[in-house]
Residue frames as a rotation matrix with the C-alpha (Angstrom) as fourth column:
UNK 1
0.585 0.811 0.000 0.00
0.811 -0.585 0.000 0.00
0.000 0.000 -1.000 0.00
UNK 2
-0.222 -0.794 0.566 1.43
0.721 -0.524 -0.453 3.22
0.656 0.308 0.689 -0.89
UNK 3
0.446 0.501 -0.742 1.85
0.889 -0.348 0.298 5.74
-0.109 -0.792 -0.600 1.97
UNK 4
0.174 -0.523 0.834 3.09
0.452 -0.710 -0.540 9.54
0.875 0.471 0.113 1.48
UNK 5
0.336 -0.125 -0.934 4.78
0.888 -0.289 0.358 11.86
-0.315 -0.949 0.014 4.28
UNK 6
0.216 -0.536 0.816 5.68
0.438 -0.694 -0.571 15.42
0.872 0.481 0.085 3.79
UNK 7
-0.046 -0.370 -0.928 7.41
0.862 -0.485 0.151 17.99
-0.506 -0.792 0.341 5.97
UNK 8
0.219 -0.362 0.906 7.64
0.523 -0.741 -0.422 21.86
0.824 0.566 0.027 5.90
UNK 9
0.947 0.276 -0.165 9.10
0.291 -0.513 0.808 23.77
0.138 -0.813 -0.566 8.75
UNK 10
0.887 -0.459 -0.045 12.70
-0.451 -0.883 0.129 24.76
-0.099 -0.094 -0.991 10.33
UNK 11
0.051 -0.587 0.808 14.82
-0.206 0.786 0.583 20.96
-0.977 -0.196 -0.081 10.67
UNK 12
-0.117 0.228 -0.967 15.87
-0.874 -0.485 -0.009 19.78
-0.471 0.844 0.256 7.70
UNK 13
-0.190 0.416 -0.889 13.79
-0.982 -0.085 0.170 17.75
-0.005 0.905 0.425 5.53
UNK 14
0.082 -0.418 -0.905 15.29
-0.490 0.774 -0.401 14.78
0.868 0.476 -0.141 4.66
UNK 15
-0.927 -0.374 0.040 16.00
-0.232 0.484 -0.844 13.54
0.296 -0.792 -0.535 8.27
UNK 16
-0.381 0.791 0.479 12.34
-0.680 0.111 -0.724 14.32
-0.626 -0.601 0.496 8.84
UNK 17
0.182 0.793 -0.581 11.13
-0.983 0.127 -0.134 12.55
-0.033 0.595 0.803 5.76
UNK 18
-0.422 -0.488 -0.764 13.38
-0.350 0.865 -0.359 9.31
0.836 0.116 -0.536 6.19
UNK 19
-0.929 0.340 0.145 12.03
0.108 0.625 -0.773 8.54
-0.354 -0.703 -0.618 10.14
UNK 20
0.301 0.924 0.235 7.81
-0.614 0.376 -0.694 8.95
-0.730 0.065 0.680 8.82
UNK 21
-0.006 -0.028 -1.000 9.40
-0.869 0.494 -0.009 6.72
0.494 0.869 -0.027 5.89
UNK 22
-0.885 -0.260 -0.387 10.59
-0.039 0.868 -0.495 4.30
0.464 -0.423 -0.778 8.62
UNK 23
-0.384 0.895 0.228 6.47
-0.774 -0.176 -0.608 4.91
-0.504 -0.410 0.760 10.16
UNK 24
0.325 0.795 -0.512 5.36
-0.864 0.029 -0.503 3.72
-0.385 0.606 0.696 6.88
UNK 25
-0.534 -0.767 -0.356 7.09
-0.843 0.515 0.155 0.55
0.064 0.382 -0.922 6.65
UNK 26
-0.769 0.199 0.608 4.13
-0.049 0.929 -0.366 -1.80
-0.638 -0.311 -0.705 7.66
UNK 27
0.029 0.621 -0.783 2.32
-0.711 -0.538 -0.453 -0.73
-0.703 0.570 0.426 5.17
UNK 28
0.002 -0.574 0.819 4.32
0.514 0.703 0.492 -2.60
-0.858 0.420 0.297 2.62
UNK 29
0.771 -0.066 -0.633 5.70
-0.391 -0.834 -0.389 -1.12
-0.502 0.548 -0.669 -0.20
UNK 30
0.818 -0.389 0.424 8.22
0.562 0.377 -0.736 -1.85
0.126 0.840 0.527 -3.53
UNK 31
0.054 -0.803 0.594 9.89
0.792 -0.327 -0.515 1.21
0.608 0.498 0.618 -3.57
UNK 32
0.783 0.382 -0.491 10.16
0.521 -0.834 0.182 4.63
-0.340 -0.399 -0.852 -1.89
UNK 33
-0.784 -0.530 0.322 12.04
0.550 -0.834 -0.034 8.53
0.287 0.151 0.946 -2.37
UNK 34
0.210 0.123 -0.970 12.06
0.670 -0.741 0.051 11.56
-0.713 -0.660 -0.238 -1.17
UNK 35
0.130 0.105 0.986 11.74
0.695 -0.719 -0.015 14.98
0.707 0.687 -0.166 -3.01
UNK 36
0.030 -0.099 -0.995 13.48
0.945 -0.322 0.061 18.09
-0.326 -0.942 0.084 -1.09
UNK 37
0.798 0.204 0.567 12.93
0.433 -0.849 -0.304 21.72
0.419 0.488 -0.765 -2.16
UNK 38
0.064 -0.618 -0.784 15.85
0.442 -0.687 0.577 24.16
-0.895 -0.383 0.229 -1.54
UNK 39
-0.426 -0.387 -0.818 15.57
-0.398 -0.732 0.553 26.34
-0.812 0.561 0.158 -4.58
UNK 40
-0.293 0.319 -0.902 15.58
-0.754 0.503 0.423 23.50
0.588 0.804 0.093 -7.05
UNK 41
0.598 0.610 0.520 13.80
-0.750 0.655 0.093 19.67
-0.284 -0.446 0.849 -6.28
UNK 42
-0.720 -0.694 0.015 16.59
-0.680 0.701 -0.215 17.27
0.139 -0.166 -0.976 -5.38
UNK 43
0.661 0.746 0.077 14.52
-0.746 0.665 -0.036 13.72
-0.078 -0.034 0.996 -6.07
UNK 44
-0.602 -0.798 0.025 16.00
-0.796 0.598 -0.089 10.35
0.057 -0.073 -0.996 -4.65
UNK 45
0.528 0.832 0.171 14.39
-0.834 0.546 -0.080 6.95
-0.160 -0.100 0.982 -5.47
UNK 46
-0.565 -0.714 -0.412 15.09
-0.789 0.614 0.019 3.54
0.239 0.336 -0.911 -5.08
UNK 47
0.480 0.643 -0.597 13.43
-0.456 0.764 0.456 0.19
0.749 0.054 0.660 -5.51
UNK 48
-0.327 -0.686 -0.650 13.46
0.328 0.563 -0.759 -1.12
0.886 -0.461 0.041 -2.03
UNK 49
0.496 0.542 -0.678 13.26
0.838 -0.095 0.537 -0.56
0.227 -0.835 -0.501 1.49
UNK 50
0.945 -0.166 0.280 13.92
-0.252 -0.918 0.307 2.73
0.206 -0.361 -0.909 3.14
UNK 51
0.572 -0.808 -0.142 17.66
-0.117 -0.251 0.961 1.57
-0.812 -0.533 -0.238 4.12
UNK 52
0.202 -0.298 0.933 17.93
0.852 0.523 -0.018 1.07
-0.482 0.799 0.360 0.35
UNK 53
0.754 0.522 0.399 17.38
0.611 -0.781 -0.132 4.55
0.243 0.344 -0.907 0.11
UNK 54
0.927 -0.351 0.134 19.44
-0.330 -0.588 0.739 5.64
-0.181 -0.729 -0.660 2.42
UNK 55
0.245 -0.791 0.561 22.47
0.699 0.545 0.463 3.81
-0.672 0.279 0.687 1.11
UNK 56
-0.132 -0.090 0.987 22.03
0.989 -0.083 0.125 6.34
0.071 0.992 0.100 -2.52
UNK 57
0.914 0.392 0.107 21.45
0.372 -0.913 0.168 9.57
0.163 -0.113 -0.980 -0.47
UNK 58
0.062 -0.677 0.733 24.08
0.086 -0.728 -0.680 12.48
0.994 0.105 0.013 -0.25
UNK 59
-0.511 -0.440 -0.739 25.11
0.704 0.278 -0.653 13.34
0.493 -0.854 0.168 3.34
UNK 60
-0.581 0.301 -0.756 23.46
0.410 -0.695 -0.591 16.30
-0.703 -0.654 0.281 3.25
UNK 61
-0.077 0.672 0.737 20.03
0.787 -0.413 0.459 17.13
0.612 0.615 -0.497 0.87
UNK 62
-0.982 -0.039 -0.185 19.64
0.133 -0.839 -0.527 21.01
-0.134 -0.542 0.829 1.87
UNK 63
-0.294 0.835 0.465 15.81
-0.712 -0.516 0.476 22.57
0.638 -0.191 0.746 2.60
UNK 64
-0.922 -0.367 0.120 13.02
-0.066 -0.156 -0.986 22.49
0.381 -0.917 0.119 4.51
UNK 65
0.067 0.989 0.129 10.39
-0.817 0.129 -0.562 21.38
-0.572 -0.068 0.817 2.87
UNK 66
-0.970 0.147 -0.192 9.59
0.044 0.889 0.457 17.32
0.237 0.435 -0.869 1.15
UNK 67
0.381 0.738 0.557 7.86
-0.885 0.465 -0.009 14.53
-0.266 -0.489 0.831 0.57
UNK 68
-0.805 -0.580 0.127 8.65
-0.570 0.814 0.110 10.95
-0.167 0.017 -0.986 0.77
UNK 69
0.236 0.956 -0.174 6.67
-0.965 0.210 -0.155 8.42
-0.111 0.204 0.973 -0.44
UNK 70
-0.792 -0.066 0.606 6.33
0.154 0.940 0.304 4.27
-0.590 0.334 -0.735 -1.03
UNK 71
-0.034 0.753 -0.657 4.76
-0.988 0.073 0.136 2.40
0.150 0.654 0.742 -3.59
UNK 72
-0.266 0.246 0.932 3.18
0.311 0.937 -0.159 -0.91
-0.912 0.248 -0.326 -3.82
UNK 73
-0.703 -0.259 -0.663 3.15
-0.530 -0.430 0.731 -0.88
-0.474 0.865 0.165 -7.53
UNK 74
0.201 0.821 0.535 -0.50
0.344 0.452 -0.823 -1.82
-0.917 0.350 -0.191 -9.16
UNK 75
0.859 0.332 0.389 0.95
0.373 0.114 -0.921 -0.27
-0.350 0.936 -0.026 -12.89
UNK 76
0.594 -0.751 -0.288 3.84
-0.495 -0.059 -0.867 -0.30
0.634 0.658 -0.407 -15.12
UNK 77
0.445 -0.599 -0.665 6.97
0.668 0.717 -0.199 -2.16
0.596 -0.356 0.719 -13.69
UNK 78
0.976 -0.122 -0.178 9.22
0.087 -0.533 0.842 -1.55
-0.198 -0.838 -0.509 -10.40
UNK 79
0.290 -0.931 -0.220 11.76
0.947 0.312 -0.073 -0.06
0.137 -0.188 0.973 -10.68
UNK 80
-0.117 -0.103 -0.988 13.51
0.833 -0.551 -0.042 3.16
-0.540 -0.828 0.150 -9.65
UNK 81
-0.973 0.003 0.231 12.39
0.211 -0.401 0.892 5.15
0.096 0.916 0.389 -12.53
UNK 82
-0.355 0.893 -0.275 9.04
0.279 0.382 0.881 4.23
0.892 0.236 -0.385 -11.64
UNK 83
-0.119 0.316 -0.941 9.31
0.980 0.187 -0.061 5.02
0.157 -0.930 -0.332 -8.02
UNK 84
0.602 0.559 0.571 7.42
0.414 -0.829 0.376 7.91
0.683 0.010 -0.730 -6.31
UNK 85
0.048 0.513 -0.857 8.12
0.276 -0.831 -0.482 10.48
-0.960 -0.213 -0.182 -5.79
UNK 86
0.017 -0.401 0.916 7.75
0.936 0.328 0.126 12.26
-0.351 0.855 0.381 -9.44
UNK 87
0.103 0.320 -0.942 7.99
0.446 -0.861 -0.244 15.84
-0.889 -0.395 -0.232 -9.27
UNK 88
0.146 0.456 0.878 6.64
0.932 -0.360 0.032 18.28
0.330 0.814 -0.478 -11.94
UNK 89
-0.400 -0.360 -0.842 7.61
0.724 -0.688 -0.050 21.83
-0.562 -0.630 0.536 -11.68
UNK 90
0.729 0.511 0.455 5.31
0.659 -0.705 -0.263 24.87
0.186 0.492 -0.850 -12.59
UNK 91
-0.607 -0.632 0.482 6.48
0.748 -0.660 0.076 28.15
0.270 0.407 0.873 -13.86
């Protein structure tokens, strides 16, 4: 079941979005990433569990606002292409 988590406030981001990822682990889920805003949208995904993730992340994603998300994948194939987040930026 896919579960989303977002953050917006003064801590940053990424730490918050990785422990409601570890929340959302009984859920079950394929894949998961995170999407951090600091200007531009820094987007990590990876087919797997959350410590897969964490294995492919930078030491330090800067801002202060995300969202993190799993999937249980019901269309097209898993893989980290496929995994959510997919962010879309307006002008």
């Amino acid at each position: 079941m896919c579960g989303i988590f977002a953050y917006l406030g003064p801590r940053q981001a990424s730490d918050v979005l990785l422990d409601g990822l570890r929340r959302l682990e009984y859920r079950g889920y394929d894949s998961t990433g995170i999407a951090v805003k600091d200007g531009t949208i820094q987007v990590h995904k990876k087919v797997g569990k959350v410590g897969d993730l964490e294995k492919i992340l930078p030491a330090l994603i800067p801002g202060n606002i995300g969202i993190a998300h799993t999937r249980w994948a019901t269309l097209f194939i898993v893989n980290d292409s496929n995994a959510l987040p997919i962010p879309v930026e307006r002008s």
